[in-house]
Structures are given as C-alpha cells and as structure tokens.
N, C-alpha and C positions, 0 to 999 in steps of 0.2 A: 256584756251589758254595761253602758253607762251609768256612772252614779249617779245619784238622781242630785242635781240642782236647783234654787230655786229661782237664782237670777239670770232674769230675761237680758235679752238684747235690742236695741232697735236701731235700725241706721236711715239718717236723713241724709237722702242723696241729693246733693245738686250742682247739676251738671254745670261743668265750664265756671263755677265759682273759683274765681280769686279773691288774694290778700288785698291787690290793691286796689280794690273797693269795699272789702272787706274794711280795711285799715280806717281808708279816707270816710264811710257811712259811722262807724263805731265812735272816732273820735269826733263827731258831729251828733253823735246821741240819739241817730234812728236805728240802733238796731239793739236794743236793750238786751233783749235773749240773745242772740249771738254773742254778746260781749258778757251776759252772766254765764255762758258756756267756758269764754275764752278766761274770765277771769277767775271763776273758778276750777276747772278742768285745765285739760291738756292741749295742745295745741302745735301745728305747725307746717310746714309743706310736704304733698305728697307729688313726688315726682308721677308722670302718665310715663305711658307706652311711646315707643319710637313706631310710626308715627303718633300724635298725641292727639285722637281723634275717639270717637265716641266707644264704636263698638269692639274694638282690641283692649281698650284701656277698661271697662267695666268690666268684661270679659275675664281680663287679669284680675281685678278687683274681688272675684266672685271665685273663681278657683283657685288662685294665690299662685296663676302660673305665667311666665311670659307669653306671650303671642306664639312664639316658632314653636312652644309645646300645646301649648291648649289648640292652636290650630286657627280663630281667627285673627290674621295679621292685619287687617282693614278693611273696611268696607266691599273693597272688591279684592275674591282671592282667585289665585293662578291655581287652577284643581284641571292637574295634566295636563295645560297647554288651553285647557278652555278656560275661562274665566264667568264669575258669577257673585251673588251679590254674596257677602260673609253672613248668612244667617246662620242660628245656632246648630241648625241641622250640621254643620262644618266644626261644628265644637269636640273636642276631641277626649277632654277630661270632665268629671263633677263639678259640679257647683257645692261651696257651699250647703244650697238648701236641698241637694240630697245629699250631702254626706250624711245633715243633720237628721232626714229622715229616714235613712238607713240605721240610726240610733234613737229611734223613736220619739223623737224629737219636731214637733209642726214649726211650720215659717209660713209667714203669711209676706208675699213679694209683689208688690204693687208697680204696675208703669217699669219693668224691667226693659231699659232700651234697646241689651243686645240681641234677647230672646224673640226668637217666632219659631215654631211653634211652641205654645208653653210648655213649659217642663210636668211631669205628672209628679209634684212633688209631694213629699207630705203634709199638706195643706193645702194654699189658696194662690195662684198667681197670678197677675194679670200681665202680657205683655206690653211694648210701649211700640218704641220708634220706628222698629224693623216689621212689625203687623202688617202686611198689603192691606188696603182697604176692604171691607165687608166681608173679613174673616173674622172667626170665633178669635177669643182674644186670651178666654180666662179659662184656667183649670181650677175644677171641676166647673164643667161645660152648663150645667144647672145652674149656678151662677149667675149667669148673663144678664137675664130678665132684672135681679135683684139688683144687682150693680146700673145697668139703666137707670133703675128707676133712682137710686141712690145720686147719680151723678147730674138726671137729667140729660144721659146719653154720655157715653163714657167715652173718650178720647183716648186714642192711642199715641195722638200727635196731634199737630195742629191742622184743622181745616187747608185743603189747597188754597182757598180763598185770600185767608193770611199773604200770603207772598204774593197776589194782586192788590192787596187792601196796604198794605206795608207803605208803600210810597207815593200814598193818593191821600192815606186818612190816618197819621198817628195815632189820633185817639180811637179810634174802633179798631186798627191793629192791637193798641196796647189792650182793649178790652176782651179780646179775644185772648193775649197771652195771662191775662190776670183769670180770665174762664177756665184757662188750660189747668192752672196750677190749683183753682180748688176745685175743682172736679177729682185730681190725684188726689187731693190731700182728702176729702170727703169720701173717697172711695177707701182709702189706708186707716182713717180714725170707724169709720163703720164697721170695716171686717174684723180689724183690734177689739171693738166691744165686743163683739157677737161673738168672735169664734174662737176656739183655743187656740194658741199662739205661745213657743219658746224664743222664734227673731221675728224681727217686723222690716220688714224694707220697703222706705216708700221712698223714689227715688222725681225728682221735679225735674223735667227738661225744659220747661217752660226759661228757665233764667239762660238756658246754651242760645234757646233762638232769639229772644228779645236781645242779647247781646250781639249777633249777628247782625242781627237788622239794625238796629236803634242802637250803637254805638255810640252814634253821632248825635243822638236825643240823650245828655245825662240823666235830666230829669226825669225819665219815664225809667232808664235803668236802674235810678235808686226809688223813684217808686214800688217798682218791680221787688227790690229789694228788704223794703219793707213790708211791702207784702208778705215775703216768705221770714221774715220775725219774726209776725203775728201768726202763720204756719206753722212755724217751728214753736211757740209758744204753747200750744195745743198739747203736741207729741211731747216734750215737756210736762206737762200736767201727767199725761198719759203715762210718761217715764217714774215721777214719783206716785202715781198713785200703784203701777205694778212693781216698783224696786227696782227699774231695767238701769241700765248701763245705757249709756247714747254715744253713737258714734256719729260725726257729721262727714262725710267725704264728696269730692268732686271729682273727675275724672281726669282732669286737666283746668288750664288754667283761660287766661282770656285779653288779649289785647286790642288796640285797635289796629286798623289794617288802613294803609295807606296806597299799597301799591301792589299789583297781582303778577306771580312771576308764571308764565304759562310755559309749562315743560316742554310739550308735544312742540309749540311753536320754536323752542330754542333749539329742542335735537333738528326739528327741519332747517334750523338757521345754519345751526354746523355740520349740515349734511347727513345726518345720520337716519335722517326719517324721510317716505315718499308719504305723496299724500295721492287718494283719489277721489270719483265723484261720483254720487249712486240718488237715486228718487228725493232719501233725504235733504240733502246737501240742497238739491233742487228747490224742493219745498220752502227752506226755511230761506230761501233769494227771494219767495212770493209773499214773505213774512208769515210761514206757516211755521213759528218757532213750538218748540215742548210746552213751553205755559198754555198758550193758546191754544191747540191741541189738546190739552188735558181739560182745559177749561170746556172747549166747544164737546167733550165727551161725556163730560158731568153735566151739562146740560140735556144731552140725548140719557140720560142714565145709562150710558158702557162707560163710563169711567172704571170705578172697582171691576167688573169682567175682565177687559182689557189688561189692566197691568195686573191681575193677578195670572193671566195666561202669561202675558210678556215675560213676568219673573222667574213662570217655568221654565224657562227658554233662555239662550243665551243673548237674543234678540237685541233687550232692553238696555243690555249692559255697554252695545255701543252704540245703542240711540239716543241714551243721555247723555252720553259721555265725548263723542266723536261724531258728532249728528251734523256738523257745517263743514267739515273737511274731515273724511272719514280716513284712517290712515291705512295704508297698503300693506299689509303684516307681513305679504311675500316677499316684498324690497329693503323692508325698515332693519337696522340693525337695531336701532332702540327704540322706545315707547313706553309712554305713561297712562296707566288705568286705575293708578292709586296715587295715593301720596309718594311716589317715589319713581325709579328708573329701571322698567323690565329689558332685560337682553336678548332679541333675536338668536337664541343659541344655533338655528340651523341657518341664519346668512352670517353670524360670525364665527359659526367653524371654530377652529381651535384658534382664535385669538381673542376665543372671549375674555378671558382672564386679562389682557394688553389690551382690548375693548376697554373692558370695565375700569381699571385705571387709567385711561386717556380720558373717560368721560367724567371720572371726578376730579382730575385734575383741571379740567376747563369749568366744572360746576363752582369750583373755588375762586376762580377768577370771574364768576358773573357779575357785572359792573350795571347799577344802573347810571345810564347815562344822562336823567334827570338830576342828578346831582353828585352825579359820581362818589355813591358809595357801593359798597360791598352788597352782595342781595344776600349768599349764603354763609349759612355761620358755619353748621360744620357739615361731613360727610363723609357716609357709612359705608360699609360692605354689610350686608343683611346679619350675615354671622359676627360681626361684633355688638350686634343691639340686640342681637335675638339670638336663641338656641332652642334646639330639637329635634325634631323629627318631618315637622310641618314646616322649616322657614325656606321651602321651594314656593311654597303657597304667598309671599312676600317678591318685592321687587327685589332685585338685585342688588340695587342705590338706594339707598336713605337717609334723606337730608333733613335738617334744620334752618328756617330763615332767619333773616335778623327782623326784629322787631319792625313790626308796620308792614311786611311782606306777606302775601299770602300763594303758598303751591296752587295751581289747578292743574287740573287734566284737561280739562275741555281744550278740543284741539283748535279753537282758532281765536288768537288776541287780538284786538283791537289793532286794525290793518297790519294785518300782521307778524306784528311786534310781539317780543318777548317778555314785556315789561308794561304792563299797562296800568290804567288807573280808575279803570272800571271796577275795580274790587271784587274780582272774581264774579260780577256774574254773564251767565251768559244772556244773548242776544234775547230781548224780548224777556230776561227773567229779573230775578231783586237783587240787585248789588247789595252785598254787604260791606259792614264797616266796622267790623268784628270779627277777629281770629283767635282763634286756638293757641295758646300756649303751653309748655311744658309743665308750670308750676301750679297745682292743684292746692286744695287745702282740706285740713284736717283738723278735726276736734273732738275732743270727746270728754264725756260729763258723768258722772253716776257716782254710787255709793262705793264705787271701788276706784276711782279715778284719782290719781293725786293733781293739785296747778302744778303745773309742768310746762315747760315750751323745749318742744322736740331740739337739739341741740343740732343734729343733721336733718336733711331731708328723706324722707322713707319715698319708696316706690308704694304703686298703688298693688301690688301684689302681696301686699306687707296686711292687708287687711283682713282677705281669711282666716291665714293661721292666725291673725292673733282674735275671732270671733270664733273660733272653734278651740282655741286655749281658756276663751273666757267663760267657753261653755264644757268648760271638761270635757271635749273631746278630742281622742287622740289625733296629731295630724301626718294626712299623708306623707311621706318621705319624701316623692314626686315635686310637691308643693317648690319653688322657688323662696315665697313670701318667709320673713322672719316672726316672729311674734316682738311687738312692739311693748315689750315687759316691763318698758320704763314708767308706762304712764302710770301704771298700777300705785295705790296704795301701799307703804310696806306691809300693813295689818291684811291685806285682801288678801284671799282665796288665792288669789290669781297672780300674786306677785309670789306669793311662797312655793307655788303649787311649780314640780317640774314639768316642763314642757315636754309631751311624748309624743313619738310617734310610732305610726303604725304599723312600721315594717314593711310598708306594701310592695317595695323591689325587693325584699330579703324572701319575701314570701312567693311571689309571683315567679322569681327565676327558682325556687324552693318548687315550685308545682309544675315548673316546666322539666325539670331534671325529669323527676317522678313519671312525667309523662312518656320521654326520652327512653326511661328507664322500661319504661312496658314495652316499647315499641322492641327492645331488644331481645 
C-alpha cells in the first residue's frame, strides 16, 4: 500500500517546443507564465528518442523506457518482416498512469498522442494523434457525449482540411490551429474540476503542426505561442489552487527545414534499391495523389470507413509511404519506411553486417551539391541508440541531419533527386518548413521545486521515474529514466525521500525459478 500523499502532479505537454523560441518570445516579454516558470522553477533540455519523432519519444516519456524496450521505435514498426503503423497496441511496457492506478492512485490524460486505443486507466483519457477517424477516443467510453459538448466536438488532431487550407489561407489555417489548442485545453481544465484526479496530463500538439507548416510565418508561430501562455496560465491557477507540482515537457525540439534528403531515392541512386509500378503509381501520373483522394472520400463520407479498414491492414502503410514509385522488396537490399535504413536480410545473405557498414559509410559522405555541405551528421547501428528486446522492430540505420535537412521515406524526390527543396512534401500535399529536432524543453514549478537550470541535458525518459518518485511511488527497475532529484527543494519530501524501486526483475525471475521448480 502506498502512503498516502497529498501533492498532486500535473504535466503540460507541448509538443515540438523549443528553447529557441522559447528564449527569443521570453526576452521580448510575451510569454510572462513561461518565464514566471523559468524564473522561478527549474529548467532546461530534455534530450527526444533517436529517431526524435513524436510517438517513440512520448512513449519513452510515459514509461521511462527507451524505444528498443517499450517496443514503439517510430511511427512505422518492422513486426516480423510486415510492417505497420506504431500504435500503442505494439507497446510493450506500463505507462505511468497505470503504474499510478495499480496504486490507487486516478490520472486524468488528455490528447495522449501516442495512445489508440485508450488505456483503461484509473481514470479519464482521452487519445490524440494516432486515433483513426470516427473512433471512440476516450476511456471510460460514457464520456464522449460530455467532452462533445464540453469541446464543441473534440479533436484528436487536426481536421484533413488543415493541410488543404495551410497554403491558400494563413489565417483560417492559424485559426484552426488556435481551435485545436483550446478544445485540449477546455477538455483537461473541465475533467480537472469535475473529477478526482492525483496527475493531470494535458498534452497540446497544436504547437508540432503550426511549426511544420508556418515556419516560415514567424508571426503566427509566436502568436501561437502566446496562445499557449495564456493556456498554461489557467493550469497555473489550477496548480496553486490544488498544491500540484507542474511539470512542462516537449518531445523533441524544432528547426526550420531548408532542404529534404529522400532515403529511398539515394539507396536507388547507389544501387541498392529496385523500384516498380502498380494501379498507384498509375493513378497519381493522372494527378490522383493521397490528399485529393482523401479529400474526394470525405466528400462521399467513406473517408473514416476507409482508412480505418486500411489501418487494419498492411495496405496503407505503402500507399502513403511508396504510392509514386512503389519499391521491389524482392530485389531491394535496402529501404526506408521510417526515419532510418531497413536491410533486405534475405537479398543480403550473410553480408549483411559488410552491407550495413558500406551503407553508413557513404550516408557520411552525402554531399549536397547545392552548396556543397555535409547533409548527415551522425550515424547509428539501431543497438547503439536503442536496447532491448524490441529493437528488431527499428531500422537497422539511424541517422541524424544537420540543421535545415529533413529525412523522408516517401519514395520519389523531386526528378528524381536525392536532395530536394520541396521540404518534404509529397506530390499534391503541404510542404513543410518545419523539422524536428533533438533538443526538447523542460520546466518545472511547484511548492517543491528549487530555481535551478539543469547543468546537463536529461533524456525524455528521465520523466516518469522522476513523477512517480514525486508521488511516492516505488519505481520499476526496468525503467531506463533517472529521477531528476535535483530540481527538488532541499526541505521537500521529494529531495530527502530515497528513491525506490520495486524489485520487479528480482521478483519476476524470483517467480519464474518457483515455477521451474514445480515443473520438476
């Protein structure tokens, strides 16, 4: 039985938040709550996942495990040679908010982007990013109606519309992402009053996509910005009026993107990959690309039916992804379906291993020749970025670009070229102007919190144990994450109290002996 405590928790997520808008809005004096966070509380960077992409990186955030153990490695995982999208169905360890409720303990988890289907935790969740259209969203399933009406129709993402409206109408796009963010936040301050609640997670995706899109609009992204202030002002209120603790995290960080390096199109440049041609391919030479096809389905209302079958299925996965020049899997030694470099194990035979290092030795030398620099910074073998059980489930290769570079998969670049400057998008979709980087952010504020600025950078796994330290519960052994003991008060709970855990491999091979033991 846990002790009983009285301080709550609550964590404001936002995704794809960096410093360095962070820095540049704060010392301009629009973002007052953020900087009464930073200059009260604690602060600093939280390293993401290798790749640093939405759903491995919250993922880690939430069990306190790396990717190769919790099991989603990226968006698309390799599960025995098929591939399929990372939903949590593919999750392999706890979250958080059941450890919490396995201790009797409610979490009320709003807009969770890795999650579909929701978790039956002990409380309330609702999921976000990974939702197929015109599924149930929220646990317990009663709910729904309420949160409707509460939101004005609750959003798990943004409208398809959005990425048609993006490059026609600034301001009705930005108006839509400004909708997105208080619909979450209106749904996370409603269940907070109403229901009982130990953590609160309301996480904002709104700030990953307007950064995507509207890079190149500063104005709307620090509009955006102050939006979520006045957001986070709220949950603030909300934090002293319950006693909580606040933690602010991002997933990863956020640059702009100048130049798109297209994998698939490189390995076919150095021979490694065939390509061939199927109805798709066909289609999209009549200009029948994925947007417009989604669009003309949502029009007949099969849109949601459609790709919620497609999802079943491994169909989807290279009709988004390899839909213009679909690649030959029987001939290819390599290919990309994630952020990274999968190996043909059965056309490279036993030189996979002399495969795999010829291929990152020419990925080190990829040159753009618009201005001849470097495109990749560094690069991986899966098992040095990741451990486990699951990092089969991960490419082989994984890389990091230099600044302004964006990976895609989509298999055909701009005539195709390796190096394009369509910004990753494909034919007929929205170019972005806005990537992903490594460097996340962190802050945290409450009655236990010393001002503090992180002296290293912590990883995003670093966050569970230390919200289940802050709630007197013992943590898993499993666990990767550290507890971040520094930011504490010395007078707090939480800075004296020792860090425990819970024995769960002393125990688990402890009951496997026992069982061993009968069988004999």
């Amino acid at each position: 039985m846990v002790e009983k405590t009285n301080r709550k928790v609550i964590l404001f997520g936002v995704d794809g938040a960096t410093w360095t808008l962070f820095n540049q809005f704060m010392a301009d004096g629009d973002l007052p709550n953020f900087e009464q966070v930073v200059k009260a509380g604690a602060h600093g960077t939280l390293m993401s996942t290798v790749p640093a992409v939405t759903v491995p990186s919250w993922t880690s955030m939430f069990t306190g495990c790396n990717p190769g153990k919790h099991g989603i490695t990226d968006f698309i995982l390799n599960i025995d040679g098929k591939f399929s999208f990372g939903t949590s169905n593919f999750r392999r360890v706890d979250t958080i908010w059941q450890i919490l409720g396995r201790n009797n303990l409610k979490s009320i988890v709003v807009n969770e982007p890795a999650t579909f289907p929701a978790d039956k935790i002990n409380g309330i969740m609702t999921t976000g990013l990974m939702t197929p259209p015109g599924s149930t969203y929220v646990h317990p399933q009663e709910l729904k109606p309420e949160l409707e009406r509460v939101a004005g129709g609750y959003w798990t993402d943004l409208p398809l519309d959005y990425y048609l409206t993006v490059n026609k109408d600034d301001n009705k796009a930005y108006s839509m992402i400004e909708e997105f963010a208080n619909k979450t936040s209106k749904v996370g301050l409603h269940l907070a009053r109403n229901y009982e609640w130990n953590a609160l997670a309301v996480i904002f995706v709104s700030t990953d996509k307007i950064q995507h899109t509207l890079w190149h609009k500063p104005e709307y992204i620090r509009k955006h910005y102050i939006q979520m202030d006045g957001l986070l002002k709220e949950y603030l209120d909300l934090a002293a009026k319950e006693d909580a603790n606040v933690l602010i995290t991002s997933d990863h960080g956020f640059g702009p993107l100048r130049q798109t390096f297209y994998i698939n199109s490189w390995l076919a440049h150095i021979g490694l990959q065939k390509r061939k041609t199927n109805f798709v391919a066909l289609a999209t030479k009549l200009g029948i690309t994925p947007t417009r096809l989604a669009m003309l389905l949502k029009k007949l209302h099969l849109y949601d039916f459609v790709l919620r079958s497609l999802i079943k299925s491994d169909i989807i996965v290279d009709a988004a992804f390899q839909y213009d020049r679909p690649i030959d899997m029987e001939k290819s030694i390599a290919f990309s379906k994630a952020e990274g470099i999968f190996i043909n194990r059965e056309v490279a035979g036993d030189r996979y291993e002399k495969t795999r290092q010829e291929i990152m030795t020419k990925l080190e030398r990829v040159i753009d020749e618009n201005n001849s620099s470097p495109v990749v910074m560094k690069v991986h073998k899966r098992e040095e970025v990741m451990s486990g059980q699951y990092i089969d489930r991960a490419p082989d290769i994984l890389f990091t670009l230099h600044d302004g570079y964006c990976p895609t998969y989509y298999s055909d670049g701009p005539n195709s070229e390796f190096i394009g400057d369509d910004k990753g998008g494909y034919k007929g979709g929205t170019a972005n102007t806005g990537i992903h980087r490594p460097e996340g952010i962190f802050m945290s504020y409450g009655p236990d919190v010393r001002n503090y600025r992180l002296e290293e950078a912590r990883t995003v796994w670093d966050i569970a144990p230390t919200i289940l330290h802050m709630m007197n519960i013992s943590i898993p052994s499993y666990m990767d994450g550290i507890v971040m003991k520094e930011i504490f008060t010395n007078s707090s709970t939480m800075a004296v109290r020792e860090i425990r855990k819970t024995g769960y491999e002393a125990s688990r091979i402890k009951n496997k002996l026992k069982s061993l033991k009968k069988d004999t």
